[in-house]
PQR file of N, CA, C, O and H, with PARSE charges and radii, in Angstrom:
ATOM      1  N   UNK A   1      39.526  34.009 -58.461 -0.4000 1.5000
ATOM      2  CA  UNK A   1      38.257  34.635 -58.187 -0.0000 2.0000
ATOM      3  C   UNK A   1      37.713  35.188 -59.497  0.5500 1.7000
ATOM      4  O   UNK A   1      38.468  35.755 -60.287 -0.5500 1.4000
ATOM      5  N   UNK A   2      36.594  35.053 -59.704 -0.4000 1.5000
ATOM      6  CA  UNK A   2      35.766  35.550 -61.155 -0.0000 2.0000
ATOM      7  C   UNK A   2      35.070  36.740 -60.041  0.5500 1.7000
ATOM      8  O   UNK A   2      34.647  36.676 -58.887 -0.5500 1.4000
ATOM      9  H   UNK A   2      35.981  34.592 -59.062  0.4000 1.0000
ATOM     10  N   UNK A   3      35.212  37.861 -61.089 -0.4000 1.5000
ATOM     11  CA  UNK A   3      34.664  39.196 -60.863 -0.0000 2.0000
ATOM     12  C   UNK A   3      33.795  39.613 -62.150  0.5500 1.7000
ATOM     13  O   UNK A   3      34.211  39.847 -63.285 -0.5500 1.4000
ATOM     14  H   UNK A   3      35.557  37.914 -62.027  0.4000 1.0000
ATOM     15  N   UNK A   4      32.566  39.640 -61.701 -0.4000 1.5000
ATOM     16  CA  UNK A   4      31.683  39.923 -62.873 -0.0000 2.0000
ATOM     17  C   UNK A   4      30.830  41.308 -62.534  0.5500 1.7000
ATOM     18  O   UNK A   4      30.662  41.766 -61.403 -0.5500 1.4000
ATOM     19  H   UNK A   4      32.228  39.449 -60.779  0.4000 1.0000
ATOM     20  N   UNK A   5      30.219  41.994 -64.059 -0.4000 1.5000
ATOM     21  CA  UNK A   5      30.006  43.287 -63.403 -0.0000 2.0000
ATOM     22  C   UNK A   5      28.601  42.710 -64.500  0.5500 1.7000
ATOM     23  O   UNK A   5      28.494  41.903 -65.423 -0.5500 1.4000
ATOM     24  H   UNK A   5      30.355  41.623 -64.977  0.4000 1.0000
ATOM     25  N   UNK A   6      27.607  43.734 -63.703 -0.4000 1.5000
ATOM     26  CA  UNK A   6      26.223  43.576 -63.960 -0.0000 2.0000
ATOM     27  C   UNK A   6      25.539  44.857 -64.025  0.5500 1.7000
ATOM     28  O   UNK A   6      25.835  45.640 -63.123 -0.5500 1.4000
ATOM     29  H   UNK A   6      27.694  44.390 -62.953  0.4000 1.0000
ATOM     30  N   UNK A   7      24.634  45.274 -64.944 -0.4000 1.5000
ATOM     31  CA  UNK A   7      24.122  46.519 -64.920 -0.0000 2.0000
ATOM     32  C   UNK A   7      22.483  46.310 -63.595  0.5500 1.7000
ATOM     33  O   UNK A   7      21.976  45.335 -63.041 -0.5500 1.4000
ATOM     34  H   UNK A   7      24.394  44.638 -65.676  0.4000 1.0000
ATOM     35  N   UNK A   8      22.301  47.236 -63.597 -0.4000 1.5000
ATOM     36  CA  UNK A   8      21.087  47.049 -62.022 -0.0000 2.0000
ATOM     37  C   UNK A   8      19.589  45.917 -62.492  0.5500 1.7000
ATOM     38  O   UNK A   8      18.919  45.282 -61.678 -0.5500 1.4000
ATOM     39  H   UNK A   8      22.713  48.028 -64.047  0.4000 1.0000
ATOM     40  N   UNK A   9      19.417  45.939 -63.763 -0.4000 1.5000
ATOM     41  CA  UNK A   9      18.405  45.022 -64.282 -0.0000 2.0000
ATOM     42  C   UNK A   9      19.082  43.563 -64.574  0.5500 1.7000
ATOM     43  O   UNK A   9      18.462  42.746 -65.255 -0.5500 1.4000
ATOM     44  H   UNK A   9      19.961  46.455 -64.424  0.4000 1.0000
ATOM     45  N   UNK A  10      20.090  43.324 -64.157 -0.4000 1.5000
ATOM     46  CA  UNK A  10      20.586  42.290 -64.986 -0.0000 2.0000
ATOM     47  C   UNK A  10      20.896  41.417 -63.331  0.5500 1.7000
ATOM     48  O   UNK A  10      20.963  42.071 -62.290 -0.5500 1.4000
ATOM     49  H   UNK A  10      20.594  43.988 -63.604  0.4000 1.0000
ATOM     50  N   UNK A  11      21.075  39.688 -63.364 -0.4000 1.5000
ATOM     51  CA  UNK A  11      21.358  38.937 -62.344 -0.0000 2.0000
ATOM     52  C   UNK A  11      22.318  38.131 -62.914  0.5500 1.7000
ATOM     53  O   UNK A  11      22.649  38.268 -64.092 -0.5500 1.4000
ATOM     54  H   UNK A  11      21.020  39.158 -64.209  0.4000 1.0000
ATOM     55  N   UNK A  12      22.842  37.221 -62.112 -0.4000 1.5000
ATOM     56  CA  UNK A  12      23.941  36.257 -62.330 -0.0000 2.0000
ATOM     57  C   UNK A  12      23.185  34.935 -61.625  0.5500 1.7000
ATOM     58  O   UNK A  12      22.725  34.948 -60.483 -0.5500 1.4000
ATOM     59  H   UNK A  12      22.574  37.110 -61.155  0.4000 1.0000
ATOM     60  N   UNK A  13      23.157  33.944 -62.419 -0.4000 1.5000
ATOM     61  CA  UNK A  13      23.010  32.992 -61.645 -0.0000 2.0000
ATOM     62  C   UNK A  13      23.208  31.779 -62.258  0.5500 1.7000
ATOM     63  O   UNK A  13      23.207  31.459 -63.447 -0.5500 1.4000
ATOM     64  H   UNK A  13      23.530  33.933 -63.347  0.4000 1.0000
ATOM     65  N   UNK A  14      23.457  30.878 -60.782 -0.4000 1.5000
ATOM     66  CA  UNK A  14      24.836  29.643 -60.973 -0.0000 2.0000
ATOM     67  C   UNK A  14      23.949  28.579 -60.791  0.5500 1.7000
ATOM     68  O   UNK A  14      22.984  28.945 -60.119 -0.5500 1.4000
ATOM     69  H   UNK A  14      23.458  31.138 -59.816  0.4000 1.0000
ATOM     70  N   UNK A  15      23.899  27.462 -61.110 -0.4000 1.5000
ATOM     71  CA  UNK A  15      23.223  26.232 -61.553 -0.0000 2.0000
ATOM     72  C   UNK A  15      23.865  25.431 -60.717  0.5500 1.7000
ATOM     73  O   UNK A  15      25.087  25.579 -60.699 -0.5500 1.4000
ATOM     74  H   UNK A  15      24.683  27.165 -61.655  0.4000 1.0000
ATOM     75  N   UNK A  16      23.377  24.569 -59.968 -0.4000 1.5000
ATOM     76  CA  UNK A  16      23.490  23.586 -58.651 -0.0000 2.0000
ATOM     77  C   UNK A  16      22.785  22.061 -59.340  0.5500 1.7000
ATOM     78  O   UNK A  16      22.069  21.887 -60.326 -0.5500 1.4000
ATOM     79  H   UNK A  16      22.384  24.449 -59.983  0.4000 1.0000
ATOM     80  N   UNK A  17      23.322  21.164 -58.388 -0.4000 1.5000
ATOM     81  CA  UNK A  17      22.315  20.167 -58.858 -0.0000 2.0000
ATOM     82  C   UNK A  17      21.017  20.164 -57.870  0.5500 1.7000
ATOM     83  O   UNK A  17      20.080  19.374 -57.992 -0.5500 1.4000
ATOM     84  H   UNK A  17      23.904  21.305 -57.587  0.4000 1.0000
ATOM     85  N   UNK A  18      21.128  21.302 -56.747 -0.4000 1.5000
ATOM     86  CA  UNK A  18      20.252  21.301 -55.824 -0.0000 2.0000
ATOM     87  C   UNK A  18      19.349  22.401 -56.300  0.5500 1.7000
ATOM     88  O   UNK A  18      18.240  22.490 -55.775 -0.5500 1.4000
ATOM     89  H   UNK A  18      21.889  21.943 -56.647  0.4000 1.0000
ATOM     90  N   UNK A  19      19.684  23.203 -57.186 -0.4000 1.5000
ATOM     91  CA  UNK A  19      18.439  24.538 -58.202 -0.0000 2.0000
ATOM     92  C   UNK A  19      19.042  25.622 -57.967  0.5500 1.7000
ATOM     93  O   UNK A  19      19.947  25.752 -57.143 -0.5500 1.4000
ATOM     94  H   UNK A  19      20.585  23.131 -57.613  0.4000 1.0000
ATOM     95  N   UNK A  20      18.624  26.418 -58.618 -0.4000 1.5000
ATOM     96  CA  UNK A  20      19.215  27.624 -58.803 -0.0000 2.0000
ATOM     97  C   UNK A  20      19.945  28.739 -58.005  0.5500 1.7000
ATOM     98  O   UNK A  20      19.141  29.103 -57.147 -0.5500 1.4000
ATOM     99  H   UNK A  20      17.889  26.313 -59.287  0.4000 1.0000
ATOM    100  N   UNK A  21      20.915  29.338 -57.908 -0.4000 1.5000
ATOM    101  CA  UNK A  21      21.118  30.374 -56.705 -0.0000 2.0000
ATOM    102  C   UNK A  21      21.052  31.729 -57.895  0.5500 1.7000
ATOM    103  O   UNK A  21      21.656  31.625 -58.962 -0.5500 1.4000
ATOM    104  H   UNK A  21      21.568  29.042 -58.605  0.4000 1.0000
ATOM    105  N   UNK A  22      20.276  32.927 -57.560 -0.4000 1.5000
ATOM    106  CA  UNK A  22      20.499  33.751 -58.110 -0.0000 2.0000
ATOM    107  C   UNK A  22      21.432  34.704 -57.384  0.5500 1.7000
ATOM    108  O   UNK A  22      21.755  34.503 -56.213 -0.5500 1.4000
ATOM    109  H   UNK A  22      19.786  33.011 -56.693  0.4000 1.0000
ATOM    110  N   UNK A  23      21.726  35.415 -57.866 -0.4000 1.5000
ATOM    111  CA  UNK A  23      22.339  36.986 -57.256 -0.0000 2.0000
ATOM    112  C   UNK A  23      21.709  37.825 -57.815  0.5500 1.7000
ATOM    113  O   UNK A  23      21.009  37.424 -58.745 -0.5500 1.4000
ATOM    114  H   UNK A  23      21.464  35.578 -58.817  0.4000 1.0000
ATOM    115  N   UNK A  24      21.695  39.044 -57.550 -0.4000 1.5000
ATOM    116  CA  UNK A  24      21.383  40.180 -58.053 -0.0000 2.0000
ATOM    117  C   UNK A  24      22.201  41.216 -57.305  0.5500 1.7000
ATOM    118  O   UNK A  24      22.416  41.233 -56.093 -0.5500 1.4000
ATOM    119  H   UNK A  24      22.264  39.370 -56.795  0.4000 1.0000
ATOM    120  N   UNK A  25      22.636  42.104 -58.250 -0.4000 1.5000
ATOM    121  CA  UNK A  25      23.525  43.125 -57.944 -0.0000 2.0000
ATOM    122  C   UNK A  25      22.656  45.164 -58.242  0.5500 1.7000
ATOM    123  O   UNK A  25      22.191  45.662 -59.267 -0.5500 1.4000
ATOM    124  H   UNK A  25      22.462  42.091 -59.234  0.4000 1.0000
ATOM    125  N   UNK A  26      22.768  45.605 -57.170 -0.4000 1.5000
ATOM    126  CA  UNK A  26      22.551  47.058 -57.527 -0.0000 2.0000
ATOM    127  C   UNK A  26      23.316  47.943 -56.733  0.5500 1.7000
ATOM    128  O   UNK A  26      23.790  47.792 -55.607 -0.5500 1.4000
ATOM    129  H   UNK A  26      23.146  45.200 -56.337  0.4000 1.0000
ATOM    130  N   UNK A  27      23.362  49.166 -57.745 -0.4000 1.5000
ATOM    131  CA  UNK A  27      24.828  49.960 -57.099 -0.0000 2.0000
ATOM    132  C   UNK A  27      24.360  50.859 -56.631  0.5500 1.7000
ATOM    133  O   UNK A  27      23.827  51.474 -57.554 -0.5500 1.4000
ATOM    134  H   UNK A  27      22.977  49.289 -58.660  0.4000 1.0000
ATOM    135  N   UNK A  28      24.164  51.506 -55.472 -0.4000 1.5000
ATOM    136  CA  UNK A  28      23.618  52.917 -55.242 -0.0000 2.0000
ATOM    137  C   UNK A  28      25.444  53.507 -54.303  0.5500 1.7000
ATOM    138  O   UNK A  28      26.553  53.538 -54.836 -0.5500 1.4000
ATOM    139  H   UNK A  28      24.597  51.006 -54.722  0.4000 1.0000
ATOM    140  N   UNK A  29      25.156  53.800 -53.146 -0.4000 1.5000
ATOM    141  CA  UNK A  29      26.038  54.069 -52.783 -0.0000 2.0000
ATOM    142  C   UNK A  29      27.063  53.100 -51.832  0.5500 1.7000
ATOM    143  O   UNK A  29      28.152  53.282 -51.289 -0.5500 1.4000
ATOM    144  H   UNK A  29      24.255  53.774 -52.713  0.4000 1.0000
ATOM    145  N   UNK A  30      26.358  52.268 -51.908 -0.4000 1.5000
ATOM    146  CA  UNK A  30      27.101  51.189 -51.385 -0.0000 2.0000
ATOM    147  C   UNK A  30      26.481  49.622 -52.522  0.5500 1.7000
ATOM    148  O   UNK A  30      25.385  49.657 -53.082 -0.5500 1.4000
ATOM    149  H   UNK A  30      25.473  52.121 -52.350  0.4000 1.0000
ATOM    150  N   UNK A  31      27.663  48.132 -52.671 -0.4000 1.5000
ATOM    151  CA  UNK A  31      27.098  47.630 -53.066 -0.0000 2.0000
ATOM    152  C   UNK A  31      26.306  46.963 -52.314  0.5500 1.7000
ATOM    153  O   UNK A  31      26.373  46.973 -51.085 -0.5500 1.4000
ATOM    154  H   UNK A  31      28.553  48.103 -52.216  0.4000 1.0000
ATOM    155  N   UNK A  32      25.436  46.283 -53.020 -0.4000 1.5000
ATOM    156  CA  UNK A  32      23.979  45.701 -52.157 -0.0000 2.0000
ATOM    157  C   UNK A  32      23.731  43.907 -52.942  0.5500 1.7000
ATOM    158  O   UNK A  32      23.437  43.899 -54.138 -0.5500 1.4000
ATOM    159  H   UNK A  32      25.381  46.275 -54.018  0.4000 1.0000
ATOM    160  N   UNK A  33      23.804  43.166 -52.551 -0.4000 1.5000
ATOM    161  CA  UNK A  33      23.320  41.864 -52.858 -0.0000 2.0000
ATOM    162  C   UNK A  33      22.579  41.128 -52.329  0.5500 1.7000
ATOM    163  O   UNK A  33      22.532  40.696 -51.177 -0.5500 1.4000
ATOM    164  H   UNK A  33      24.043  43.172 -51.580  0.4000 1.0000
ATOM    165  N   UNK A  34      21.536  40.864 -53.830 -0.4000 1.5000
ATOM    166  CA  UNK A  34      20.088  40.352 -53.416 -0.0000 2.0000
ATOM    167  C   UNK A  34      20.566  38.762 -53.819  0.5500 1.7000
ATOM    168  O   UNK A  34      21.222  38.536 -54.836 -0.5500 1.4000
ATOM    169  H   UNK A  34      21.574  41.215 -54.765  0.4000 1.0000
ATOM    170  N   UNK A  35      20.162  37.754 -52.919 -0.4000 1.5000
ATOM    171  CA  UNK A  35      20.873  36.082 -53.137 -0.0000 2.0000
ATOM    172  C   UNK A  35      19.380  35.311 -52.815  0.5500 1.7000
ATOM    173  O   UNK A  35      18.848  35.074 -51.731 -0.5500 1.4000
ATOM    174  H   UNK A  35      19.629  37.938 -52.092  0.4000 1.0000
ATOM    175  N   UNK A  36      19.028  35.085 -53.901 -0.4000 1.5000
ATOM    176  CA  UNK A  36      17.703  33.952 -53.935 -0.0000 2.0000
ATOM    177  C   UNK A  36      18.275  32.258 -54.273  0.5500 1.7000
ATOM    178  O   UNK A  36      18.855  31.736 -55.225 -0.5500 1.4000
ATOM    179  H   UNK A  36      19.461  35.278 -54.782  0.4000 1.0000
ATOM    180  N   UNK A  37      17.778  31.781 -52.983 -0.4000 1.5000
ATOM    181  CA  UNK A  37      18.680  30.200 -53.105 -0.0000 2.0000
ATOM    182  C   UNK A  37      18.430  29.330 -52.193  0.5500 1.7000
ATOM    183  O   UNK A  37      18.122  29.725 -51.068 -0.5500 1.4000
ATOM    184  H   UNK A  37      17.307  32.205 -52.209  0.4000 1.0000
ATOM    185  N   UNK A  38      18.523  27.724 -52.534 -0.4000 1.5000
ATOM    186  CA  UNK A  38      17.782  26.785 -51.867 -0.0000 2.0000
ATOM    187  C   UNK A  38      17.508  27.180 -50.304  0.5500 1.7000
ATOM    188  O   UNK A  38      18.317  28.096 -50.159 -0.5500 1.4000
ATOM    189  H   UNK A  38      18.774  27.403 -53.447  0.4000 1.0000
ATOM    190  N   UNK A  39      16.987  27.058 -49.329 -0.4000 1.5000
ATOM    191  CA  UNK A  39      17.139  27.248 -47.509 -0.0000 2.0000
ATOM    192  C   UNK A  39      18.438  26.532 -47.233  0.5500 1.7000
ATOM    193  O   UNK A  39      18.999  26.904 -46.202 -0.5500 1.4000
ATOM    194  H   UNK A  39      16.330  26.314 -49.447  0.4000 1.0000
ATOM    195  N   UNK A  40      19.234  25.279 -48.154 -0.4000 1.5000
ATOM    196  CA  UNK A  40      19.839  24.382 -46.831 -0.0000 2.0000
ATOM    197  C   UNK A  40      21.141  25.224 -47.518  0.5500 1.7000
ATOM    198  O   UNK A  40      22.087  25.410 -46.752 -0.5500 1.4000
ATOM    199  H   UNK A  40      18.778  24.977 -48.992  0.4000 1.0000
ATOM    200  N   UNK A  41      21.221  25.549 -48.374 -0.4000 1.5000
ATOM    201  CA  UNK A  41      22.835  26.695 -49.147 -0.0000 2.0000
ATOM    202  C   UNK A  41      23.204  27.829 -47.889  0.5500 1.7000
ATOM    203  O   UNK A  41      22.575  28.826 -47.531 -0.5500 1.4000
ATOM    204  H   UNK A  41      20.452  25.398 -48.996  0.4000 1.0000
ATOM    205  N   UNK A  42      24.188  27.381 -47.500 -0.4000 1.5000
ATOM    206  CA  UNK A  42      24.546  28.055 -46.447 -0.0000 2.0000
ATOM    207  C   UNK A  42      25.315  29.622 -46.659  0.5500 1.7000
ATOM    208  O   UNK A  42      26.412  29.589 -47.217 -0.5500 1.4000
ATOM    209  H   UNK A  42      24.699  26.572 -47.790  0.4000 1.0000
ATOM    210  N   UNK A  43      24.910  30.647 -46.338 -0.4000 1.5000
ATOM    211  CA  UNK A  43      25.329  32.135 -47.049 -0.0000 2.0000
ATOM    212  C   UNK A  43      25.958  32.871 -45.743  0.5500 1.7000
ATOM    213  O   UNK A  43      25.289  32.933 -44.712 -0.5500 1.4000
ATOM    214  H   UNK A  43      24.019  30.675 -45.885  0.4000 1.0000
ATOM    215  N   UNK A  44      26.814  33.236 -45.792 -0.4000 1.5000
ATOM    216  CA  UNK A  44      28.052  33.449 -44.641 -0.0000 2.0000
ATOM    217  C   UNK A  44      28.525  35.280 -45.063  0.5500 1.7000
ATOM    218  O   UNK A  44      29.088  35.803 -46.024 -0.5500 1.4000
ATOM    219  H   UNK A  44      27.357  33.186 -46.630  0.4000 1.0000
ATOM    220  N   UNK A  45      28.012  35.728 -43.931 -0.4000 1.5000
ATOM    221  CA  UNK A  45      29.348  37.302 -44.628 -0.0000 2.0000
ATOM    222  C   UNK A  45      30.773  36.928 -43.459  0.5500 1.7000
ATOM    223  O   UNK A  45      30.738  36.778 -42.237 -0.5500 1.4000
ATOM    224  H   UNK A  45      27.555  35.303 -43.150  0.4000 1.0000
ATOM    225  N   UNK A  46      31.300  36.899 -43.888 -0.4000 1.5000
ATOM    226  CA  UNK A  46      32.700  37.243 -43.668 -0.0000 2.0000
ATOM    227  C   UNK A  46      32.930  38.003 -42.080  0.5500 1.7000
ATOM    228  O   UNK A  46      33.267  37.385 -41.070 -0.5500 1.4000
ATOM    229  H   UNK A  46      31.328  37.020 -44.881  0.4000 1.0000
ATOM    230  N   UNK A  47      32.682  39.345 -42.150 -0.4000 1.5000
ATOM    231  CA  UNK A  47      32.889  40.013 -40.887 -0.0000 2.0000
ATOM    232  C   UNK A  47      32.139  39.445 -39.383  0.5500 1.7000
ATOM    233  O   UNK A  47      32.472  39.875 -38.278 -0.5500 1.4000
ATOM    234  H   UNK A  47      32.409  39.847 -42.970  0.4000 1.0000
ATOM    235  N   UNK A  48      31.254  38.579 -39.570 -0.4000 1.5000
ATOM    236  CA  UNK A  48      30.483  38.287 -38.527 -0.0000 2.0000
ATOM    237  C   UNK A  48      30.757  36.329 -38.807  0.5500 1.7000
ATOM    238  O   UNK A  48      30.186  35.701 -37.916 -0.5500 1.4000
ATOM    239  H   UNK A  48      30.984  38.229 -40.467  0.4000 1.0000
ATOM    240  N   UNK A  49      31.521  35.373 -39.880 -0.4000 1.5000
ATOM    241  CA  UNK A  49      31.662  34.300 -39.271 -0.0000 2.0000
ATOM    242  C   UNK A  49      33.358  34.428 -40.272  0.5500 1.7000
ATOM    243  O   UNK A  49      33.314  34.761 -41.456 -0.5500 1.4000
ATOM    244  H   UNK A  49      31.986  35.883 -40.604  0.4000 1.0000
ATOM    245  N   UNK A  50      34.225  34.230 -39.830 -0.4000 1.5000
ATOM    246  CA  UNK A  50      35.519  34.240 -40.849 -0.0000 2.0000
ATOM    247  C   UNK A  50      35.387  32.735 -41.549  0.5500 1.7000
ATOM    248  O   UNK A  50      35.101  31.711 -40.929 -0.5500 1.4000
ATOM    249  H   UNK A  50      34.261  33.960 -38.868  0.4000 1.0000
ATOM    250  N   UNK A  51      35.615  32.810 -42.741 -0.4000 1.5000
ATOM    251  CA  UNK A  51      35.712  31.368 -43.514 -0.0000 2.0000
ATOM    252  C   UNK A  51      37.176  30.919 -42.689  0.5500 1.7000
ATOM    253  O   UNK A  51      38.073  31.718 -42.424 -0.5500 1.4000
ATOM    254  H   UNK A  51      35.847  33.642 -43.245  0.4000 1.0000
ATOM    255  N   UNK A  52      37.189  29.427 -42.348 -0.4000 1.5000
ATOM    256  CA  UNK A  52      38.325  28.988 -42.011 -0.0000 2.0000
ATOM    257  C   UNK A  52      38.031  27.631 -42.783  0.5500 1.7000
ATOM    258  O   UNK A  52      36.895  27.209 -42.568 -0.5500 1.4000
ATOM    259  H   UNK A  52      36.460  28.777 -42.564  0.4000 1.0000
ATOM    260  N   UNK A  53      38.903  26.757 -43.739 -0.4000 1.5000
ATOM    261  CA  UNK A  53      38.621  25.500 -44.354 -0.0000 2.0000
ATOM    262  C   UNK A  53      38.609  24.686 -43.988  0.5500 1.7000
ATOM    263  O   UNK A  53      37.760  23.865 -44.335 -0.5500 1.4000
ATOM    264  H   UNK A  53      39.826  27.100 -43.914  0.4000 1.0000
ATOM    265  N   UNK A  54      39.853  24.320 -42.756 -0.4000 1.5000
ATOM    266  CA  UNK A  54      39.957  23.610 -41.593 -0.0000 2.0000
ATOM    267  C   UNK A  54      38.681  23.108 -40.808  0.5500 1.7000
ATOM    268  O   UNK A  54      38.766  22.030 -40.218 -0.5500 1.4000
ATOM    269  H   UNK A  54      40.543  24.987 -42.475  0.4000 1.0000
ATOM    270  N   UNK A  55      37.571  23.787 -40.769 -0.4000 1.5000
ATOM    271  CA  UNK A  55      36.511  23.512 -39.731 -0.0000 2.0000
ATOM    272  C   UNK A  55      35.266  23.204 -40.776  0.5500 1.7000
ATOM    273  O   UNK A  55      35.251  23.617 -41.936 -0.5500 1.4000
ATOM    274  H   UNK A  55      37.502  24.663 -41.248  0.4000 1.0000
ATOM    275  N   UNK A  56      34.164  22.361 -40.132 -0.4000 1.5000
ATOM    276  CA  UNK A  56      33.366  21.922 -40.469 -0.0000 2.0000
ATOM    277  C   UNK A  56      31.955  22.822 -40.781  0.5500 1.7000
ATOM    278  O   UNK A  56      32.174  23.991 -40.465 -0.5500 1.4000
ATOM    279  H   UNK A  56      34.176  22.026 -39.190  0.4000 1.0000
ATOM    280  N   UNK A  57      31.065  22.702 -41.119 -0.4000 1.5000
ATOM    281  CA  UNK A  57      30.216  24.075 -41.733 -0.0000 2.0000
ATOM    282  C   UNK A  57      29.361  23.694 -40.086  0.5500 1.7000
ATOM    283  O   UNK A  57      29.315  22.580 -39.564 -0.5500 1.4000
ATOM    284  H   UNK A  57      30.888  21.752 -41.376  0.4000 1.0000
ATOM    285  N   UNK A  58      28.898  24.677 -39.665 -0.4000 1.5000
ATOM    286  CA  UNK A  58      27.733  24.928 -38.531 -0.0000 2.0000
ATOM    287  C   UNK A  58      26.595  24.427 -39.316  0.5500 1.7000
ATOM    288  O   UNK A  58      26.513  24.492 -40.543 -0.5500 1.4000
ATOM    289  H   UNK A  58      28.935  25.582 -40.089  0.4000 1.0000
ATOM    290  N   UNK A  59      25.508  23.798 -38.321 -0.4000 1.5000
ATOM    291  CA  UNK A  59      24.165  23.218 -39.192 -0.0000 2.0000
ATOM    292  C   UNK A  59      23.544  24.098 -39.057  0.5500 1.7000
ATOM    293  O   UNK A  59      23.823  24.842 -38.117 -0.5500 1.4000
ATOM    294  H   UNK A  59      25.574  23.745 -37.325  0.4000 1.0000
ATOM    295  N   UNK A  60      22.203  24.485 -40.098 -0.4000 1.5000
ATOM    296  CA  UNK A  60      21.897  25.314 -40.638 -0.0000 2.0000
ATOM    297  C   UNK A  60      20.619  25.828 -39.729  0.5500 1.7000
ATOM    298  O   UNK A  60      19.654  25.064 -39.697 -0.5500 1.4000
ATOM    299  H   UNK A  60      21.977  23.881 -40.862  0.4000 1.0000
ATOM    300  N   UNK A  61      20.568  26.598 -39.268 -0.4000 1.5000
ATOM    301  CA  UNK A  61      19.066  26.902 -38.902 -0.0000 2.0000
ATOM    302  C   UNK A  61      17.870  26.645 -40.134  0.5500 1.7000
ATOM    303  O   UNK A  61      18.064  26.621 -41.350 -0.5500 1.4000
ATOM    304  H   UNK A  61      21.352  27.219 -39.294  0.4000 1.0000
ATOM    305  N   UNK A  62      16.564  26.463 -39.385 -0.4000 1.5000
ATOM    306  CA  UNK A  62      15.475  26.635 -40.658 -0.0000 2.0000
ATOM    307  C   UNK A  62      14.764  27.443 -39.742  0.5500 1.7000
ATOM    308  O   UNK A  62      13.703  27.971 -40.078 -0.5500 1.4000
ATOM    309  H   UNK A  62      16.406  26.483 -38.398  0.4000 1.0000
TER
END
C-alpha cells in the first residue's frame, strides 16, 4: 500500500488510459476525500460494499 500525505491545497492524481482520477485530501477533524474521475471508474467505501476478489464488479449505475 502507498501512503501519501498532502498538505490541504495540494491533490494526488493517477493517470489512466481512460483520464484522469484526481483525489484531493483535507484534514479537519475527520479525513475527508474529494475523488474527481471518469463516471464508468467504479468508487466503493468499504463499510457499505466489502471488497471480495473472488466476485465480479456490480454494473455501474449512470
Amino acid at each position: 500500500m502507498l501512503v501519501l500525505s498532502r498538505k490541504k491545497t495540494e491533490a494526488i492524481t493517477l493517470y489512466t488510459s481512460d483520464g484522469p482520477i484526481t483525489v484531493r485530501v483535507v484534514r479537519g477533524e475527520q479525513v475527508r476525500l474529494g475523488i474527481e474521475a471518469p463516471r464508468h471508474i467504479r468508487i466503493c467505501r468499504e463499510e457499505i460494499e466489502p471488497h471480495n476478489e473472488n466476485t465480479e464488479p456490480a454494473p455501474i449505475a449512470a
